[in-house]
C-alpha positions as CSV (number, residue, x, y, z in Angstrom):
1,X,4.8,-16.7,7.6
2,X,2.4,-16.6,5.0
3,X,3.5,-17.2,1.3
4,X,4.5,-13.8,-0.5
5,X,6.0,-15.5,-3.9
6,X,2.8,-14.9,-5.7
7,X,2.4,-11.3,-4.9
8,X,2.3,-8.9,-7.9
9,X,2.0,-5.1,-7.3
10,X,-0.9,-4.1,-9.5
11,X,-0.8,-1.4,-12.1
12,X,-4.4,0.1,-12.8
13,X,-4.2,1.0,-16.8
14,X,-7.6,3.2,-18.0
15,X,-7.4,2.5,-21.9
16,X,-10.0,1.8,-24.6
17,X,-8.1,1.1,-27.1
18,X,-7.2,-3.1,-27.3
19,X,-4.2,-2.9,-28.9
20,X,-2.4,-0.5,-27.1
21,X,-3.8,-1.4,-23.7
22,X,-1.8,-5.0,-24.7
23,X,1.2,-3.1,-25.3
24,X,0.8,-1.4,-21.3
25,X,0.0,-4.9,-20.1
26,X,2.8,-6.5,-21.6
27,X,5.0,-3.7,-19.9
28,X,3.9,-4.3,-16.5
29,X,4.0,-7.8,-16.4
30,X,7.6,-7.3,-17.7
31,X,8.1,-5.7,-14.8
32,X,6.6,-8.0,-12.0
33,X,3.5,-6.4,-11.8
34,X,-0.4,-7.2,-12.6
35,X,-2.5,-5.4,-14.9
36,X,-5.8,-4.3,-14.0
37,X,-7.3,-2.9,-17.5
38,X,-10.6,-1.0,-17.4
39,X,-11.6,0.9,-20.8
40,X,-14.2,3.9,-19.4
41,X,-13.9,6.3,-16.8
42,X,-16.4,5.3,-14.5
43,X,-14.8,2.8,-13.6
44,X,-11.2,4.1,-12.6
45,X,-12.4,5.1,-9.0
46,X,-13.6,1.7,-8.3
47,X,-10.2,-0.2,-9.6
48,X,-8.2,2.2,-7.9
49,X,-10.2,2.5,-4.5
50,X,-9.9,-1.9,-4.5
51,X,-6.7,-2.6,-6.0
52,X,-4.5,-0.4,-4.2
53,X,-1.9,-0.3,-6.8
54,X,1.1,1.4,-7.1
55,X,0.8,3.2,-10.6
56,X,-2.1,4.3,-12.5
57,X,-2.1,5.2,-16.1
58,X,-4.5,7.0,-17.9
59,X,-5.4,7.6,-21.7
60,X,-7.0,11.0,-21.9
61,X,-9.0,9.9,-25.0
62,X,-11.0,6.7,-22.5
63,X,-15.0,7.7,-22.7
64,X,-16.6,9.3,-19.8
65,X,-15.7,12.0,-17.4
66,X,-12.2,11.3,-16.6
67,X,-11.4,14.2,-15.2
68,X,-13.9,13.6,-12.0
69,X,-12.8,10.3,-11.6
70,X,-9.0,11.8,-11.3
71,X,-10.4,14.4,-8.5
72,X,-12.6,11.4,-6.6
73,X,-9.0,9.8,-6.3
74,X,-7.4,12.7,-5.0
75,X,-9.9,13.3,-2.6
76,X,-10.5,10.2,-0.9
77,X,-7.9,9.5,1.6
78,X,-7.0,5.6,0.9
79,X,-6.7,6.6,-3.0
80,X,-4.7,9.9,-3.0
81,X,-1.6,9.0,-3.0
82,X,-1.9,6.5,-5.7
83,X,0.4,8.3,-8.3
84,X,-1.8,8.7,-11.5
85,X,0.2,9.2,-14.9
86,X,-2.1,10.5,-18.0
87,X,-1.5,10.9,-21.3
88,X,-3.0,12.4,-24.7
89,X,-2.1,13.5,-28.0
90,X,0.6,16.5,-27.6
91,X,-1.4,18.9,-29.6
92,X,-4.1,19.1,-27.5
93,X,-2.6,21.0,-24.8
94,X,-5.5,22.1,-23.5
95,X,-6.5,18.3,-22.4
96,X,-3.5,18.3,-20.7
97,X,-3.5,20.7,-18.8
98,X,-7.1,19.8,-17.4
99,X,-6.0,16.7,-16.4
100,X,-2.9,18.2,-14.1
101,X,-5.6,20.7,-12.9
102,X,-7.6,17.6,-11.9
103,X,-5.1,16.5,-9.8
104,X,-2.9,14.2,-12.4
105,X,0.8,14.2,-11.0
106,X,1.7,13.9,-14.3
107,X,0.2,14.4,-17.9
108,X,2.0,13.5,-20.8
109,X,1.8,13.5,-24.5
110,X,1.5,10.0,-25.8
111,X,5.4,9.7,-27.4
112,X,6.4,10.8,-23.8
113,X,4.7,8.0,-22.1
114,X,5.8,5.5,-24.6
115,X,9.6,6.4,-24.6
116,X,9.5,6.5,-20.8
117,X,7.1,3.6,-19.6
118,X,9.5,0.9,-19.4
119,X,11.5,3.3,-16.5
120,X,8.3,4.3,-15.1
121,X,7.0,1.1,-14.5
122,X,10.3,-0.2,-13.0
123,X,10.0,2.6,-10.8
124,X,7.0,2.2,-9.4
125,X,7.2,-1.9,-8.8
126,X,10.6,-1.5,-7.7
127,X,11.0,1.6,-6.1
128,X,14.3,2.9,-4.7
129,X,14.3,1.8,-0.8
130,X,13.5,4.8,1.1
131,X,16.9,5.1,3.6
132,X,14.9,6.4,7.4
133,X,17.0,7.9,9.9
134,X,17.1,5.1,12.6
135,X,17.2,2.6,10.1
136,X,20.5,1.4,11.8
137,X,19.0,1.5,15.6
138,X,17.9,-1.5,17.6
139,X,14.0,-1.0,18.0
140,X,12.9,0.6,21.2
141,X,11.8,-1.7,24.2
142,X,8.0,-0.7,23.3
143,X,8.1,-0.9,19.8
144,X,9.5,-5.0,20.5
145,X,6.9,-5.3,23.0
146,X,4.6,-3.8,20.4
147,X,6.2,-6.7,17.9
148,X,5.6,-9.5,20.5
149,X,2.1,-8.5,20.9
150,X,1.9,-9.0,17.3
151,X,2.9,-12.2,16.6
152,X,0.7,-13.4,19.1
153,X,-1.9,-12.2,17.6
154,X,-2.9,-9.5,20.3
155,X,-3.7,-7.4,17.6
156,X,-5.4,-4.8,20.2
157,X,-2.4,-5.0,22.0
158,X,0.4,-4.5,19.7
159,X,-1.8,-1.1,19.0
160,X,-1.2,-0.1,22.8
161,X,2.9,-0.6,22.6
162,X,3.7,0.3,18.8
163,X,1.7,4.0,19.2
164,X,3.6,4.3,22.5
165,X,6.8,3.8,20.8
166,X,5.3,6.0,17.6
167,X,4.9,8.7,20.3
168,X,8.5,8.0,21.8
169,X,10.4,8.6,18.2
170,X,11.0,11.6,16.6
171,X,12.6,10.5,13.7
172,X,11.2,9.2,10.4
173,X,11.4,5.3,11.5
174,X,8.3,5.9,13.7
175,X,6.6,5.4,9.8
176,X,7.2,1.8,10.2
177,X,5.6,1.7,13.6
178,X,2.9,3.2,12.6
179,X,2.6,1.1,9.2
180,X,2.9,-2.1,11.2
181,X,0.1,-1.2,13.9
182,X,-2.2,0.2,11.0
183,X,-2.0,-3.5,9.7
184,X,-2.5,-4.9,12.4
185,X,-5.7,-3.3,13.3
186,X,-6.6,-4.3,9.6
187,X,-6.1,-8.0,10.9
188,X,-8.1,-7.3,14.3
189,X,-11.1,-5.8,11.6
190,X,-10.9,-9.0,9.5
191,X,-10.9,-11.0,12.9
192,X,-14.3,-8.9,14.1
193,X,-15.3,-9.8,10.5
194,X,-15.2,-5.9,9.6
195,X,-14.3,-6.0,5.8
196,X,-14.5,-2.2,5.7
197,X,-12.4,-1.6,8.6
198,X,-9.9,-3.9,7.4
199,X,-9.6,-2.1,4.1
200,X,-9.6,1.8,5.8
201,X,-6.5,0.1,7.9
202,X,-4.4,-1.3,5.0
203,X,-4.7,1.6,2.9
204,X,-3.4,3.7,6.0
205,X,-0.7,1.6,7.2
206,X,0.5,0.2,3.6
207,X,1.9,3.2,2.4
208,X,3.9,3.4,5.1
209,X,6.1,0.3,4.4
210,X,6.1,0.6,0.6
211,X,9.8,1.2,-0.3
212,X,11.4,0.5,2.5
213,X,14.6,-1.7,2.7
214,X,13.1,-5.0,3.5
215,X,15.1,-4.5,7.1
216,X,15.2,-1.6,9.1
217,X,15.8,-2.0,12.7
218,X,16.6,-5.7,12.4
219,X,12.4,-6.0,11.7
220,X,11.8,-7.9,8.6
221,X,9.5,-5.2,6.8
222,X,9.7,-6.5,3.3
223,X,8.3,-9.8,3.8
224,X,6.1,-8.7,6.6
225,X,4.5,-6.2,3.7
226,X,4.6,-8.1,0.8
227,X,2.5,-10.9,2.8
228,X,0.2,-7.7,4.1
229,X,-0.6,-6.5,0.7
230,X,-1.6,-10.1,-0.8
231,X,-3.9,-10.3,2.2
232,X,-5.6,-7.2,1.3
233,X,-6.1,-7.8,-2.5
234,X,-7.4,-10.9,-1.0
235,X,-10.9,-9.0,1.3
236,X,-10.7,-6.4,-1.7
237,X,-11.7,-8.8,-4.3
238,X,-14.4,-10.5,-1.6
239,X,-18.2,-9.6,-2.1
240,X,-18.8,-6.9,0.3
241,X,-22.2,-8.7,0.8
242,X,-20.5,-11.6,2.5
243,X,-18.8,-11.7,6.1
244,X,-15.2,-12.2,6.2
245,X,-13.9,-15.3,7.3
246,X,-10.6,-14.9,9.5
247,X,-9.9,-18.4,9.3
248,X,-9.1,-18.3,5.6
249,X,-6.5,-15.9,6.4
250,X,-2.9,-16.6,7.3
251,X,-1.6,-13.6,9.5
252,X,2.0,-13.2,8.8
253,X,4.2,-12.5,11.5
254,X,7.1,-10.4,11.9
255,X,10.4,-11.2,11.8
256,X,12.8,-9.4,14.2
257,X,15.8,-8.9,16.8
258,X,15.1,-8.5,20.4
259,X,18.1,-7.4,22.7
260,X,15.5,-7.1,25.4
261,X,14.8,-10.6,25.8
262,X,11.7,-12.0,26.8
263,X,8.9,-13.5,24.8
264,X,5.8,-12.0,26.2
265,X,5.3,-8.1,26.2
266,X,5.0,-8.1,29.6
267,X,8.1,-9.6,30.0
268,X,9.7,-6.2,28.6
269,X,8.3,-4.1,31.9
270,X,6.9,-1.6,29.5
271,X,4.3,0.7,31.1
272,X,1.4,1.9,28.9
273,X,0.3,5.4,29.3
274,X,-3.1,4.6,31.3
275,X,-0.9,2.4,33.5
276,X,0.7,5.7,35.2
């Protein structure tokens, strides 16, 4: 499995002033998490779109139209849910209410932020694990057929049997399914050297596994995304000009129980829809 020590979930801080912006820094890395400071507007759409954090805060006095950079993040569907906390002086009401009609989830006066960013931080880097109902299950027979596939790198494949058993489940564990296939049609991309692909894939299946338990279903989701996310800050800080190279990248596989036995997916005598 591919090392996940050095992972750091970023924090995207838009603040022009140097001091201050230190102070936010210092508060994140506290935390376990990296910084990525930018001090105008323009450029909030761009760190958010190729970090993928999980927090984003934003001083409602930064130059330049921040209130279209706020909407560009709610509208694009990789960026939206990135939670985006501003802030500004709490006499100027009117500011802040623009920037929760821009789509802020929250806007804040400045003592506010301050007396509450230590907890907000922690929040966001460590989040409470999200509790799924069929946490506590074995996988289904085509979900671990779907895992197989996977860490055999039949990244095609492992598409075919985890949205069969997405389709099976009715209950909110299909998210981790779902999360896992997304990813790994984000490592099939990387392997057709399709950098874009690869990124539109993450930032659909990533959310999906972000604070879960790190087992659910005896699969071994915390390391599996932890090693997932370092890989795609990795092709997110690439030049877009230049192919991707899927022999610099170290596929993690998934850990997991399988009371099926077997160790192919064929071995499991799962049929596949177009199989009927």
């Amino acid at each position: 499995m591919a090392d996940t020590e050095q992972y750091r979930p970023v924090v995207v801080i838009l603040e022009p002033d140097l001091f201050f912006s230190v102070r936010l820094e210092d508060v994140v890395r506290a935390a376990g998490g990296e910084p990525v400071t930018i001090d105008r507007s323009e450029l909030f759409m761009g760190a958010v779109a190729s970090t993928f954090p999980v927090l984003a805060l934003l001083d409602l006095k930064s130059p330049g139209d921040w209130e279209s950079a706020i909407r560009q993040c709610k509208l694009k569907p990789h960026t939206r849910l990135t939670p985006i906390y501003a802030f500004g002086s709490h006499v100027d009401v009117e500011t802040l209410q623009k920037a929760r009609k821009a789509g802020a989830d929250h806007s804040w006066a400045r003592s506010r932020i301050m007396e509450e960013l230590v907890a907000v931080v922690e929040r966001h880097i460590h989040p409470p694990h999200r509790v799924l109902d069929g946490c506590a299950d074995p996988p289904s027979r085509a979900a671990v057929a779907g895992l197989l596939a996977f860490n055999q790198g039949r990244f095609f494949d492992q598409h075919e049997y985890l949205e069969l058993a997405w389709n099976e489940e009715s209950r909110p564990v299909r998210d981790i399914y779902q999360g896992i296939l997304q990813v790994g049609v984000a490592f099939l991309q990387i392997e057709r050297g399709n950098r874009r692909g690869a990124l539109k894939m993450f930032r659909r299946g990533l959310p999906k596994l972000r604070g879960l338990a790190d087992q659910c279903q005896g699969i071994g989701v915390g390391p599996f995304r932890a090693a997932s996310e370092k890989i795609h800050r990795q092709i997110s800080e690439m030049d877009p000009d230049l192919p991707v190279d899927a022999s610099d990248m170290n596929f993690p596989r998934l850990d997991f129980s399988n009371p099926y036995g077997g160790e192919t997916p064929e071995d499991l005598g799962v049929q596949l829809p177009e199989e009927h």
